[in-house]
PASEBA-1860 file (N, C-alpha, C; in nm, 3 decimals):
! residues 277
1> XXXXXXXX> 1.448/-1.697/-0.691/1.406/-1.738/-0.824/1.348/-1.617/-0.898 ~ 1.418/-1.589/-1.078/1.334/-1.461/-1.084/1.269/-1.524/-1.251 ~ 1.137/-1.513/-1.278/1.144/-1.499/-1.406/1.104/-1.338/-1.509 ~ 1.200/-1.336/-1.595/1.173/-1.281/-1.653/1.106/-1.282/-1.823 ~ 1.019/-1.188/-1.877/0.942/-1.249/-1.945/1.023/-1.159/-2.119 ~ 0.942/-1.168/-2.260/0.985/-1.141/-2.318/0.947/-1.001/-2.309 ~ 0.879/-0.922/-2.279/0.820/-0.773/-2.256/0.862/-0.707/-2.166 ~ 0.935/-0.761/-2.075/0.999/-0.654/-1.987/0.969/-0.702/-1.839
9> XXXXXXXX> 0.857/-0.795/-1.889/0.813/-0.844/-1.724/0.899/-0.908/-1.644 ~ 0.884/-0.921/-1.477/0.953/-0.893/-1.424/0.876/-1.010/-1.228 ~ 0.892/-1.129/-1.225/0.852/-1.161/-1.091/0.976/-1.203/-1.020 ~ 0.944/-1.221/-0.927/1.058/-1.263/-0.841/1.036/-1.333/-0.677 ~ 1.064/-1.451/-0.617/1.024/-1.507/-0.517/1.148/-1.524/-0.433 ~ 1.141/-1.501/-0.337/1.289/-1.539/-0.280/1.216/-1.544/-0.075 ~ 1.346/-1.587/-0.002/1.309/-1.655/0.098/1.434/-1.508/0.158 ~ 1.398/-1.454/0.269/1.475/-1.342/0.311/1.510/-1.344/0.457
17> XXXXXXXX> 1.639/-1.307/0.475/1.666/-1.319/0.633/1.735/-1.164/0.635 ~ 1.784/-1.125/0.749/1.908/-1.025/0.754/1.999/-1.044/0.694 ~ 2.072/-1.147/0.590/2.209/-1.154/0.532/2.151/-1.086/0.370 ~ 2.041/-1.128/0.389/2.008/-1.088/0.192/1.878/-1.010/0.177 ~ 1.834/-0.983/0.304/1.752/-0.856/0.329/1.735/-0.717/0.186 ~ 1.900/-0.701/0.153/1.896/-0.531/0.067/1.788/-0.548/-0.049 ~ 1.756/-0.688/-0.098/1.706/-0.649/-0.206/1.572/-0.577/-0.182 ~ 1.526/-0.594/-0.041/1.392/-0.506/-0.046/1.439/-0.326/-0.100
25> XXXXXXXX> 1.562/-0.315/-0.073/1.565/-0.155/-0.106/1.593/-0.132/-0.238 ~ 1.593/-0.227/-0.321/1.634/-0.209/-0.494/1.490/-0.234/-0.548 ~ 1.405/-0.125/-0.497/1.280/-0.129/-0.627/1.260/-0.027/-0.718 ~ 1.194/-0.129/-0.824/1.173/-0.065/-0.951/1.101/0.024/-0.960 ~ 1.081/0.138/-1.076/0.941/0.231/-1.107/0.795/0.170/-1.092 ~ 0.809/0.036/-1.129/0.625/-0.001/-1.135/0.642/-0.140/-1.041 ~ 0.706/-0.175/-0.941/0.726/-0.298/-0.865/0.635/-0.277/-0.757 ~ 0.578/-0.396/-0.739/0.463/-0.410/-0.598/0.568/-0.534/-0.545
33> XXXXXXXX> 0.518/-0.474/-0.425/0.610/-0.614/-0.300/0.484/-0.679/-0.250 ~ 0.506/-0.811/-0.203/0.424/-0.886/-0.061/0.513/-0.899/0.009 ~ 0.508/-0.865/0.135/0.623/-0.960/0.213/0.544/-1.055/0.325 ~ 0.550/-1.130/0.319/0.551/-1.241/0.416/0.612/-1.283/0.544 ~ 0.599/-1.239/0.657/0.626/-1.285/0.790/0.664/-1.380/0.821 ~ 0.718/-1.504/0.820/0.766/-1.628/0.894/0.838/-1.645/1.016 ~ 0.891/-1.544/1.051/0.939/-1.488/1.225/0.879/-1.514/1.265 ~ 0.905/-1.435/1.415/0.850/-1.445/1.522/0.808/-1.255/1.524
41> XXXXXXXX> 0.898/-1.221/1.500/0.891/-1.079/1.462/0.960/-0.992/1.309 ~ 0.905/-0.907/1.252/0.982/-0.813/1.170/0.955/-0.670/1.211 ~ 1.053/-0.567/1.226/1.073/-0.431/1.213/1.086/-0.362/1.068 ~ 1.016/-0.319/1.047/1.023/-0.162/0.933/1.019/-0.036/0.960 ~ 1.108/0.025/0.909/1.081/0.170/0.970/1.078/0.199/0.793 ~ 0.946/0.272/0.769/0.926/0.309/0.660/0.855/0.460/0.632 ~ 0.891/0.514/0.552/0.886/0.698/0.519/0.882/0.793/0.687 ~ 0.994/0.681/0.765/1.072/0.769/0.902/0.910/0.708/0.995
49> XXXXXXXX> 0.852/0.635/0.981/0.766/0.540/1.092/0.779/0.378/1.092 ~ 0.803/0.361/1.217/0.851/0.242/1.264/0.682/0.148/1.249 ~ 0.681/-0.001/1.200/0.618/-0.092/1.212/0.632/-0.207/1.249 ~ 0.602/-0.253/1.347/0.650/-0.413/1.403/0.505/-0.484/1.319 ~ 0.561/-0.617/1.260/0.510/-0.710/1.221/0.494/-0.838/1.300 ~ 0.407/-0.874/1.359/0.397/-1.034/1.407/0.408/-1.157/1.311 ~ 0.386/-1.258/1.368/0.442/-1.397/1.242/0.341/-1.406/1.156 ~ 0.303/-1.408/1.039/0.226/-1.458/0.947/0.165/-1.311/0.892
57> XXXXXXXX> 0.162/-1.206/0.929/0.166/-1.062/0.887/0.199/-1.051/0.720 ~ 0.109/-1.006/0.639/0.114/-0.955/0.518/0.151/-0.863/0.500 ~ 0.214/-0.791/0.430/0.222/-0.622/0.398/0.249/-0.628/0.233 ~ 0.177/-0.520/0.197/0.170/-0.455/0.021/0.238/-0.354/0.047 ~ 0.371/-0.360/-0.075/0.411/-0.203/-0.056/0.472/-0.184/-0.185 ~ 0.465/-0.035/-0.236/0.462/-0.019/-0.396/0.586/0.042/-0.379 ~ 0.659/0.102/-0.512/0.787/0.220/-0.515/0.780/0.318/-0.458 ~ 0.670/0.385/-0.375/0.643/0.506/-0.330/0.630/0.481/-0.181
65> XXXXXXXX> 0.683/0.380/-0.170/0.697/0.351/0.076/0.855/0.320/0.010 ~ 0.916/0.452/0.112/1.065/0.422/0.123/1.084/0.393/0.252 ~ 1.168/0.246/0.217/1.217/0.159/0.283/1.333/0.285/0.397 ~ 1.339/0.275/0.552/1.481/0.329/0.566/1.538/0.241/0.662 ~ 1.475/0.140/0.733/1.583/-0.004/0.777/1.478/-0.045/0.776 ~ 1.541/-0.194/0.829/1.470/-0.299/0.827/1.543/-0.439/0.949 ~ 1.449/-0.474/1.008/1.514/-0.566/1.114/1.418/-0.713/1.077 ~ 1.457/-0.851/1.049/1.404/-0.917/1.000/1.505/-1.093/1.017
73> XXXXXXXX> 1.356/-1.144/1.060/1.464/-1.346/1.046/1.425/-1.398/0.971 ~ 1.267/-1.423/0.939/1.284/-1.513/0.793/1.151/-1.435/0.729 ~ 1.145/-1.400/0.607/1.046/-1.347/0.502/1.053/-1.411/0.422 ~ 0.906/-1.452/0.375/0.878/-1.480/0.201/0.849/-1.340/0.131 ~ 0.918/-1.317/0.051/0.945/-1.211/-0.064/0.870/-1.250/-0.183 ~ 0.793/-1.124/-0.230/0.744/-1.160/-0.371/0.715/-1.025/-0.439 ~ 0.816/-0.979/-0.545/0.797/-0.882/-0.638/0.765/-0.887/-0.734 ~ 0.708/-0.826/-0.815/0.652/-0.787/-0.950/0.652/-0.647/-1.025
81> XXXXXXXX> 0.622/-0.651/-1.135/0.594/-0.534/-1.198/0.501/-0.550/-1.248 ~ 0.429/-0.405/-1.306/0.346/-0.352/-1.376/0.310/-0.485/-1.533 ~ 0.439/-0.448/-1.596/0.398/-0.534/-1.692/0.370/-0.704/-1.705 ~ 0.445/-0.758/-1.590/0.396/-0.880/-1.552/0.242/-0.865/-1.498 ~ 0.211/-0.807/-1.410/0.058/-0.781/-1.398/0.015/-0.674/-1.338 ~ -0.110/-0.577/-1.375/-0.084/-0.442/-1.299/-0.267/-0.468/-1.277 ~ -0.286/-0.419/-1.124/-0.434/-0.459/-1.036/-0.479/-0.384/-1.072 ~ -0.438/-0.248/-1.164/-0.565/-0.132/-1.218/-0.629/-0.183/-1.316
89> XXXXXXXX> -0.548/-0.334/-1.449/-0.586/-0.346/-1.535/-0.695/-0.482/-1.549 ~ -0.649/-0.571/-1.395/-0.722/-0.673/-1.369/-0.814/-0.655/-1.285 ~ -0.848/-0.530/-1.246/-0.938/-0.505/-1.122/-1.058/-0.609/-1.097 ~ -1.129/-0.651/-1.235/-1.231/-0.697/-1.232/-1.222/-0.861/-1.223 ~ -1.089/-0.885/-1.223/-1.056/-1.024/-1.183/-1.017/-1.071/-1.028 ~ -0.959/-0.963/-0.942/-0.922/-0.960/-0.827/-0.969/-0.830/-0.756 ~ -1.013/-0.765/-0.760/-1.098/-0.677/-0.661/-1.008/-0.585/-0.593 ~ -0.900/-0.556/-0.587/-0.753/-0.534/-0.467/-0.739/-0.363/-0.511
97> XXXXXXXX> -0.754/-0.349/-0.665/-0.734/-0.150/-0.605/-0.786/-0.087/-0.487 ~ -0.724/0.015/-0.477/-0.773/0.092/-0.351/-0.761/0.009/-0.235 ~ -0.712/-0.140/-0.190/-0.754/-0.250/-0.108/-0.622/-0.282/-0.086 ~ -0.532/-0.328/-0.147/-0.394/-0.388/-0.091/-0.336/-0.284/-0.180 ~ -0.318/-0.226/-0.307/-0.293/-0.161/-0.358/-0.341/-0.022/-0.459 ~ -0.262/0.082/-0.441/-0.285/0.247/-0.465/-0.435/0.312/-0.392 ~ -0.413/0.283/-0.262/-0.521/0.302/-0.179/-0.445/0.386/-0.082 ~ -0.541/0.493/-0.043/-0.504/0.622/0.059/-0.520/0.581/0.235
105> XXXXXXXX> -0.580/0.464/0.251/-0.572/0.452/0.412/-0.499/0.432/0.453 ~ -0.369/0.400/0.393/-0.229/0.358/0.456/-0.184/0.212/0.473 ~ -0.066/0.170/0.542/-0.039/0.042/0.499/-0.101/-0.061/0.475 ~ -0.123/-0.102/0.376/-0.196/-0.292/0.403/-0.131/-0.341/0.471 ~ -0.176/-0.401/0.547/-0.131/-0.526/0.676/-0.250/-0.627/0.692 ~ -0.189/-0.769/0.594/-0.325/-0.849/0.661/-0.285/-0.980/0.725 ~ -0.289/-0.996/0.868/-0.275/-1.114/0.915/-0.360/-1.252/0.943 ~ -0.251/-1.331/0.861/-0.331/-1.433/0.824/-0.380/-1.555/0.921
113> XXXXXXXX> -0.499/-1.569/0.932/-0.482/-1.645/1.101/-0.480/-1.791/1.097 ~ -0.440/-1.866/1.191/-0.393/-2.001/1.202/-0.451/-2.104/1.111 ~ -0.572/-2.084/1.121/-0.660/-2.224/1.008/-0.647/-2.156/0.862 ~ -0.645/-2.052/0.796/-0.599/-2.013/0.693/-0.426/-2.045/0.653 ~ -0.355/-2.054/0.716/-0.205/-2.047/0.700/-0.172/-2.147/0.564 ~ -0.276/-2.275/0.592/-0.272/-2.378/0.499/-0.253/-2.309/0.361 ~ -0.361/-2.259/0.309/-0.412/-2.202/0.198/-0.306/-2.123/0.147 ~ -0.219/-2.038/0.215/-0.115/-1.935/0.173/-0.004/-2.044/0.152
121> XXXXXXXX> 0.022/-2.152/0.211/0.158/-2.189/0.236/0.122/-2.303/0.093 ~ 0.003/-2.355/0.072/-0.009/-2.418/-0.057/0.036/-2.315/-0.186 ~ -0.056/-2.196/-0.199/0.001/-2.091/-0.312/0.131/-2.068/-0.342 ~ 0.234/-2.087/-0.192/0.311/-2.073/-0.205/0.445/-2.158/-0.280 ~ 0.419/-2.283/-0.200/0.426/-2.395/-0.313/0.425/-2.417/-0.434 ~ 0.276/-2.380/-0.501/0.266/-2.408/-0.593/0.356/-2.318/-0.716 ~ 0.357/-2.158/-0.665/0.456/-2.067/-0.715/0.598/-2.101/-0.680 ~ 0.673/-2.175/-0.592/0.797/-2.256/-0.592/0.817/-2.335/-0.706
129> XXXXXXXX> 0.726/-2.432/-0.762/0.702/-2.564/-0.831/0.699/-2.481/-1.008 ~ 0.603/-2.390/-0.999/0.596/-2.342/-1.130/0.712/-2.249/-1.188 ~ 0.796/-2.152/-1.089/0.913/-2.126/-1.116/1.019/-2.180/-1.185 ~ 1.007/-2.301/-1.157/1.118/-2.399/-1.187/1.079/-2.476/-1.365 ~ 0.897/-2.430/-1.385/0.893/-2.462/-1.517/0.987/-2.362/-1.586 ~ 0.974/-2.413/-1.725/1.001/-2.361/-1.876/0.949/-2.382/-1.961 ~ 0.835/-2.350/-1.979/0.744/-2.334/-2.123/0.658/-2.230/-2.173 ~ 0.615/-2.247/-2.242/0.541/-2.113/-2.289/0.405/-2.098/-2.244
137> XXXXXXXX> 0.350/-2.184/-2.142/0.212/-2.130/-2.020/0.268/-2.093/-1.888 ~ 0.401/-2.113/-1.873/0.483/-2.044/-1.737/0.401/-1.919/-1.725 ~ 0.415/-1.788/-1.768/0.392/-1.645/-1.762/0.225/-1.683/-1.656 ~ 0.141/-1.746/-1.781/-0.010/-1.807/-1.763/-0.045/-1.824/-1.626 ~ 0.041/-1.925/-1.571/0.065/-1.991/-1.475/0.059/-1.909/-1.374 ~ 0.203/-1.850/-1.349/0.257/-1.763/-1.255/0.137/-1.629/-1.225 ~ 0.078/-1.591/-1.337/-0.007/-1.496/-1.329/-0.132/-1.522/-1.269 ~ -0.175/-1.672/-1.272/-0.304/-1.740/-1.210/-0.261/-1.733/-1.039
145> XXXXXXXX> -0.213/-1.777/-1.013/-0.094/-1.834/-0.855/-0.069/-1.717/-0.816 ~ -0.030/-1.579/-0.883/-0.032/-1.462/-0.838/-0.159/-1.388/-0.802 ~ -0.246/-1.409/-0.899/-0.395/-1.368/-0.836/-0.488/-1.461/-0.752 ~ -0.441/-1.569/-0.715/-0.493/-1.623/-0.612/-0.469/-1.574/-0.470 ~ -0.344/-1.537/-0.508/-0.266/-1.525/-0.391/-0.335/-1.406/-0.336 ~ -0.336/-1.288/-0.422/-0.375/-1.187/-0.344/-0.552/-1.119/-0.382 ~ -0.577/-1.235/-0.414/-0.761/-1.274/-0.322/-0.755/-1.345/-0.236 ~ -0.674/-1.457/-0.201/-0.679/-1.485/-0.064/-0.642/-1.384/0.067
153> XXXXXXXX> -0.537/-1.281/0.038/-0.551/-1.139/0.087/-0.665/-1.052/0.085 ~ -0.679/-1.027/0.045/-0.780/-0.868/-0.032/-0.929/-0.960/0.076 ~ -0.929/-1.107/0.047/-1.071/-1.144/0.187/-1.007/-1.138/0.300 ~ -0.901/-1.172/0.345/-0.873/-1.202/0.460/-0.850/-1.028/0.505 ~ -0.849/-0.923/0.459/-0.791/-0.778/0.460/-0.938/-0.717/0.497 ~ -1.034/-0.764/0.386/-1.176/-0.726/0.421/-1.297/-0.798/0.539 ~ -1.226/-0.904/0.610/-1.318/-0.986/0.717/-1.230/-0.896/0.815 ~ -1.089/-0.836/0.803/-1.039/-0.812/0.937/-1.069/-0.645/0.931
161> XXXXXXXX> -1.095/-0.581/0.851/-1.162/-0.441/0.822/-1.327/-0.430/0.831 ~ -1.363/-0.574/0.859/-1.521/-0.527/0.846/-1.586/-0.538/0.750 ~ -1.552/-0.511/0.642/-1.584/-0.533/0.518/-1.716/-0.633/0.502 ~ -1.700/-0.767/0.568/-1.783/-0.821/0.503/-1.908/-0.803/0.581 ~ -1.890/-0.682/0.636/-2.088/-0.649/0.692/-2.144/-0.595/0.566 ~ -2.079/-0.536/0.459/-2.116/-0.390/0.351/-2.164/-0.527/0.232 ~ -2.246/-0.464/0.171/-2.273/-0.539/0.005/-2.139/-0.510/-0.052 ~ -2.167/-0.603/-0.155/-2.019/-0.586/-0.259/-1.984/-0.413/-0.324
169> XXXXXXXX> -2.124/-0.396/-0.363/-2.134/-0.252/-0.377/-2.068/-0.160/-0.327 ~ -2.106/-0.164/-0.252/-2.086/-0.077/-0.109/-1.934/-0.053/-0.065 ~ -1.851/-0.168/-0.063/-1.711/-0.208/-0.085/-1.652/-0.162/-0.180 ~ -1.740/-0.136/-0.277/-1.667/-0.144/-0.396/-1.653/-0.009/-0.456 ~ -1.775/0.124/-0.354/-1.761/0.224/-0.344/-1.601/0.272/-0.246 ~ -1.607/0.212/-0.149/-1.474/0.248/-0.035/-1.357/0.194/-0.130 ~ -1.360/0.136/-0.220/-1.221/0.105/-0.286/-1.199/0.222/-0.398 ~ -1.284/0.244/-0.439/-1.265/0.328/-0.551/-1.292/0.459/-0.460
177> XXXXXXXX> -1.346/0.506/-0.386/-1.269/0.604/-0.320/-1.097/0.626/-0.221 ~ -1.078/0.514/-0.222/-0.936/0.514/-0.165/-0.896/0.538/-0.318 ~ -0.890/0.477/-0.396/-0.795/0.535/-0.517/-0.803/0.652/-0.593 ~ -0.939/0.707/-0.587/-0.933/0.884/-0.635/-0.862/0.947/-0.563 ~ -0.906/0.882/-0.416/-0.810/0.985/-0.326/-0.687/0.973/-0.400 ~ -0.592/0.875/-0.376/-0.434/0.862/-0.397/-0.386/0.888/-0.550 ~ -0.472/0.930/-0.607/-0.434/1.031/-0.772/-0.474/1.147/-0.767 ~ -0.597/1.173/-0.663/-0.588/1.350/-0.661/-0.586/1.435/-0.540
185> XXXXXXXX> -0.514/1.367/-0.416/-0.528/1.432/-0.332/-0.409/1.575/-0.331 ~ -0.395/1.580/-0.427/-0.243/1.694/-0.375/-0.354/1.760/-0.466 ~ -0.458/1.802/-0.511/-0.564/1.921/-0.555/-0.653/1.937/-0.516 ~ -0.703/1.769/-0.449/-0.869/1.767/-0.426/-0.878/1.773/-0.288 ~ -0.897/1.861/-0.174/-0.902/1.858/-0.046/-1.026/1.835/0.019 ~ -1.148/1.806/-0.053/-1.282/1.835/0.018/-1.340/1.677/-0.028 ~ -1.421/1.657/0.093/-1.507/1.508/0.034/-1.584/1.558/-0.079 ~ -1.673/1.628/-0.067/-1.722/1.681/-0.224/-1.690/1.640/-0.326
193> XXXXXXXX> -1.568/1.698/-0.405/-1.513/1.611/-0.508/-1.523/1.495/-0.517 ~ -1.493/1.402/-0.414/-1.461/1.279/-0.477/-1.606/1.206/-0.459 ~ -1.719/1.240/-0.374/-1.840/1.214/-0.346/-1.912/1.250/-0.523 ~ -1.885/1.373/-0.612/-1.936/1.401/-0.709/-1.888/1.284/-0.832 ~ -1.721/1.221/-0.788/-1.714/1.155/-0.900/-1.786/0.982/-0.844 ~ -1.823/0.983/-0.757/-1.881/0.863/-0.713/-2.028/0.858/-0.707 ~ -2.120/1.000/-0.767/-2.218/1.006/-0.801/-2.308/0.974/-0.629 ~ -2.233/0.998/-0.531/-2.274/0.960/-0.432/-2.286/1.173/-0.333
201> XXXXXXXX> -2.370/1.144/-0.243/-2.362/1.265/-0.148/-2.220/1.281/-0.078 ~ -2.185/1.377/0.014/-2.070/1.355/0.051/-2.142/1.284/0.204 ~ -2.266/1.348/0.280/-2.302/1.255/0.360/-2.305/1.119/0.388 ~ -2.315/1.043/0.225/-2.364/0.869/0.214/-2.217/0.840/0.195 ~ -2.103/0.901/0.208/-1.991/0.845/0.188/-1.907/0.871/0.325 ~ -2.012/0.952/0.424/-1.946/0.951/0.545/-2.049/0.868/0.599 ~ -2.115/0.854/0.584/-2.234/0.687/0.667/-2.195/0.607/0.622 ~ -2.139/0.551/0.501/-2.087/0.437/0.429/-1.982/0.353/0.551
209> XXXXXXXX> -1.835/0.492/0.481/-1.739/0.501/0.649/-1.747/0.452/0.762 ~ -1.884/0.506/0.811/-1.852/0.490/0.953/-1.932/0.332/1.016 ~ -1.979/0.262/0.869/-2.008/0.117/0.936/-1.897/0.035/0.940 ~ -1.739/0.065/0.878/-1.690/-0.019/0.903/-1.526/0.079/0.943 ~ -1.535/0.185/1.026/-1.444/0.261/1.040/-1.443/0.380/1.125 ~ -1.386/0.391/1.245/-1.416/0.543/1.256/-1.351/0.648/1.235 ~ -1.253/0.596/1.107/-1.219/0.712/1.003/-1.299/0.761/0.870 ~ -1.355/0.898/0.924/-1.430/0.935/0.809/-1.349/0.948/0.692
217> XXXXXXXX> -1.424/0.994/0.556/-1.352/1.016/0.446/-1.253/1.129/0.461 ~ -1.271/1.222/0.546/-1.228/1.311/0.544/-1.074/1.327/0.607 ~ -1.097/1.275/0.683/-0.955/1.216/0.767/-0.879/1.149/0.664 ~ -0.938/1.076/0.561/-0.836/0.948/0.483/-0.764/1.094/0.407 ~ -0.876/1.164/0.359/-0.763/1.281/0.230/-0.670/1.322/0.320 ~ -0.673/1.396/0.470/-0.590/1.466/0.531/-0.482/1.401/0.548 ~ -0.479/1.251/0.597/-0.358/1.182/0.638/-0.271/1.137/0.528 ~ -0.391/1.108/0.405/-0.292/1.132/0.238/-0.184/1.231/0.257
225> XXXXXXXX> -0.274/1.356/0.231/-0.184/1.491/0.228/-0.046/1.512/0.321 ~ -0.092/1.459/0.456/0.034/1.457/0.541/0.141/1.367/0.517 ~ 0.101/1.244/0.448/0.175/1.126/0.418/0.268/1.198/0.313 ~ 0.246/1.235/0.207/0.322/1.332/0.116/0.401/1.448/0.175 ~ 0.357/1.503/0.230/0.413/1.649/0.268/0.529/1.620/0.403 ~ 0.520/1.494/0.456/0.623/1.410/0.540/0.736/1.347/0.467 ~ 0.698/1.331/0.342/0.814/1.208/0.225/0.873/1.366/0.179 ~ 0.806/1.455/0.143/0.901/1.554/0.103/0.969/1.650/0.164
233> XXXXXXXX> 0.937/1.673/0.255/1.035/1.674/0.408/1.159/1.641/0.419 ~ 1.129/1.527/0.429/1.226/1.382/0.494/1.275/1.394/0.389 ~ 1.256/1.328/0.243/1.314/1.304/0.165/1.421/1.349/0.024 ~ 1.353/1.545/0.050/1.402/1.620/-0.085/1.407/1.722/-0.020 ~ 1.497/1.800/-0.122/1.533/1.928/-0.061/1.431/2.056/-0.102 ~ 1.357/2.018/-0.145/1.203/2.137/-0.143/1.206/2.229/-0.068 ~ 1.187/2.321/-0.095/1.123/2.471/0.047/0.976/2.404/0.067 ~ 0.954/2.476/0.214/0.831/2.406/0.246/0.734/2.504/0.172
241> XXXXXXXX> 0.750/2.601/0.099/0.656/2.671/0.006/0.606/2.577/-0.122 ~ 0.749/2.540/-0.166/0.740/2.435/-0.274/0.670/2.322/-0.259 ~ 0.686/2.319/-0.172/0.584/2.142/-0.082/0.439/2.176/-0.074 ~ 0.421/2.305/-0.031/0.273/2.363/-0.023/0.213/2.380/-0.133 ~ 0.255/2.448/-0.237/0.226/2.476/-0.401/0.202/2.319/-0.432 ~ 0.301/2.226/-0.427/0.292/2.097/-0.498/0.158/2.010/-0.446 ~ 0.122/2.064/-0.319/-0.024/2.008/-0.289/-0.097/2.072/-0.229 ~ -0.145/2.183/-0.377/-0.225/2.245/-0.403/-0.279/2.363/-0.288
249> XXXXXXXX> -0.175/2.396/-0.218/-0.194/2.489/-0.102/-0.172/2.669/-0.182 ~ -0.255/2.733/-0.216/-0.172/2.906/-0.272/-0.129/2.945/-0.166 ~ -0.067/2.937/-0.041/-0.029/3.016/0.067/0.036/2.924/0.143 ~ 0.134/2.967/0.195/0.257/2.877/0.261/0.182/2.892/0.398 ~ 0.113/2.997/0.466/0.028/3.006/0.571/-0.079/2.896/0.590 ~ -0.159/2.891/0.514/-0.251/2.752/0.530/-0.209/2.660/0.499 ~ -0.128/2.617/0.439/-0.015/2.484/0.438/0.006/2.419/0.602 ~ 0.103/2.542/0.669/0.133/2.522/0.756/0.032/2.517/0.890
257> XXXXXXXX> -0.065/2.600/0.883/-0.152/2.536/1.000/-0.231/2.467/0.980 ~ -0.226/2.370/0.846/-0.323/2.233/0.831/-0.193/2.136/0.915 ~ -0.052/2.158/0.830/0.057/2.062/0.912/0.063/2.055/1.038 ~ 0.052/2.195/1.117/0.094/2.181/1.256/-0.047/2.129/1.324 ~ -0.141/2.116/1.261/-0.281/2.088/1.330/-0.295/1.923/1.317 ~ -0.196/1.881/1.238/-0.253/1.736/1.251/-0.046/1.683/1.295 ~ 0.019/1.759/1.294/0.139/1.690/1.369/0.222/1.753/1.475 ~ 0.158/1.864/1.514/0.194/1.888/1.637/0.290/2.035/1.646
265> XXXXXXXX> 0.342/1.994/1.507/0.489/2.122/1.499/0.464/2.191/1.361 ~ 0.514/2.296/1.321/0.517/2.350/1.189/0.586/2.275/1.098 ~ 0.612/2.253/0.975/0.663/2.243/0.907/0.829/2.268/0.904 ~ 0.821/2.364/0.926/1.009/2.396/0.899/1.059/2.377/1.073 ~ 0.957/2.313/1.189/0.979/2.280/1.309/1.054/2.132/1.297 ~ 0.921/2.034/1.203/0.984/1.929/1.149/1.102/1.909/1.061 ~ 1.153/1.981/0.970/1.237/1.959/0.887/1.363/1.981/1.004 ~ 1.313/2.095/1.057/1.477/2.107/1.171/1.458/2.002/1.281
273> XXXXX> 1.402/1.938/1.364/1.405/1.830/1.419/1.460/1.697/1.310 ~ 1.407/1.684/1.236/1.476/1.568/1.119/1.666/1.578/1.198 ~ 1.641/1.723/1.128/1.843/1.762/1.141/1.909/1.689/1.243 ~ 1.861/1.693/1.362/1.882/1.674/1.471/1.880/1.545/1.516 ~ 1.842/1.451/1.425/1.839/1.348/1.501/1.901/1.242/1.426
END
């Protein structure tokens, strides 16, 4: 089922097996996915790392996680765009930047556990039922049922992260530092920075951290940086100089022994293993 709106907007719900699977690989410039688990199992191998999903498994994933297979029996699918609704502009209605979406810790995955299932499989419903309207509070509608949906995520994401030991505050600092990170990490390499735009120490943002993580801040920028400097690898024909310049490295030398220090091989070790396999 897709509606489309008079502005360009853009949702879409559909029920997915292996026969009609491709449409996960046709996304748009500003499209956010949910996918929904109903298996027993799903496989992703996404920007060249493999993820197994168990049954009822959430995952958020924007235009920037390239899809490269996919093994799958039954998914609930749900896409959108930007102009149908974008979480930077509703933040204060649903809480989810930096949290299910444009956040630097890496995949959202939130599994939803047995006495909750109810609650998702009603939303879900109810976005079946309203699809099928035609009137002019449809958009209204669909947009309410869409942000339910993913606050019933964004809690169930933060009870299974810990989250709900921290004040809202406090949370609300770790979200908005996942998203400075993921707009300036190809310049900003030091907690410093992003501690100065959070008016916070860089210390109180590594104690913050470590009540509900034992990934410091510092680790989240590095594995950013690697997450990028792996997609352009894999994905484009860049010199690894060019890859270094593009995030913010002046020397192809310290590029490369930040890479080989957190993956084992150099840079142009990885690109020629890619070849090979």
């Amino acid at each position: 089922m897709i509606y489309n709106g008079e502005s360009k907007e853009l949702l879409i719900l559909d029920e997915l097996d292996n026969v009609n699977k491709d449409i996960l690989y046709k996304c748009g410039d500003t499209d956010m996915t949910l996918l929904w688990n109903k298996g027993e199992e799903m496989q992703i191998m996404i920007d060249k790392v493999e993820y197994n999903f168990k049954k009822n498994d959430v995952v958020f994933l924007t235009e920037y996680h390239k899809i490269d297979s996919l093994n799958l029996d039954s998914v609930r699918f749900l896409r959108w765009n930007q102009p149908f609704f974008c979480p930077i502009n509703h933040d204060n209605e649903v809480g989810i930047k930096g949290l299910l979406f444009f956040g630097a810790t890496g995949l959202p995955i939130v599994n939803i556990i047995e006495n909750e299932i109810k609650f998702l499989e009603n939303y879900w419903e109810n976005f079946t039922n309203e699809m099928a309207s035609k009137d002019s509070l449809q958009k209204d509608m669909l947009q309410s049922i869409l942000k339910q949906i993913l606050i019933f995520c964004a809690r169930s994401l933060k009870k299974s992260a810990h989250y709900d030991r921290l004040e809202k505050s406090q949370v609300d600092i770790i979200r908005e530092f996942n998203f400075l990170v993921e707009g300036h990490f190809s310049k900003h390499h030091d907690v410093a920075f992003y501690a100065a735009k959070l008016n916070k120490s860089p210390k109180t943002l590594s104690n913050l951290f470590a009540l509900v993580s034992n990934r410091p801040p510092i680790s989240i920028i590095h594995d950013r940086i690697m997450l990028h400097a792996r997609r352009q690898i894999n994905y484009t024909n860049l010199s690894i100089k060019e890859i270094a310049y593009d995030l913010g490295y002046e020397d192809i030398q310290t590029f490369s022994r930040f890479f080989k220090n957190k993956e084992g091989v150099s840079p142009i070790q990885y690109r020629e293993k890619l070849k090979l396999n």
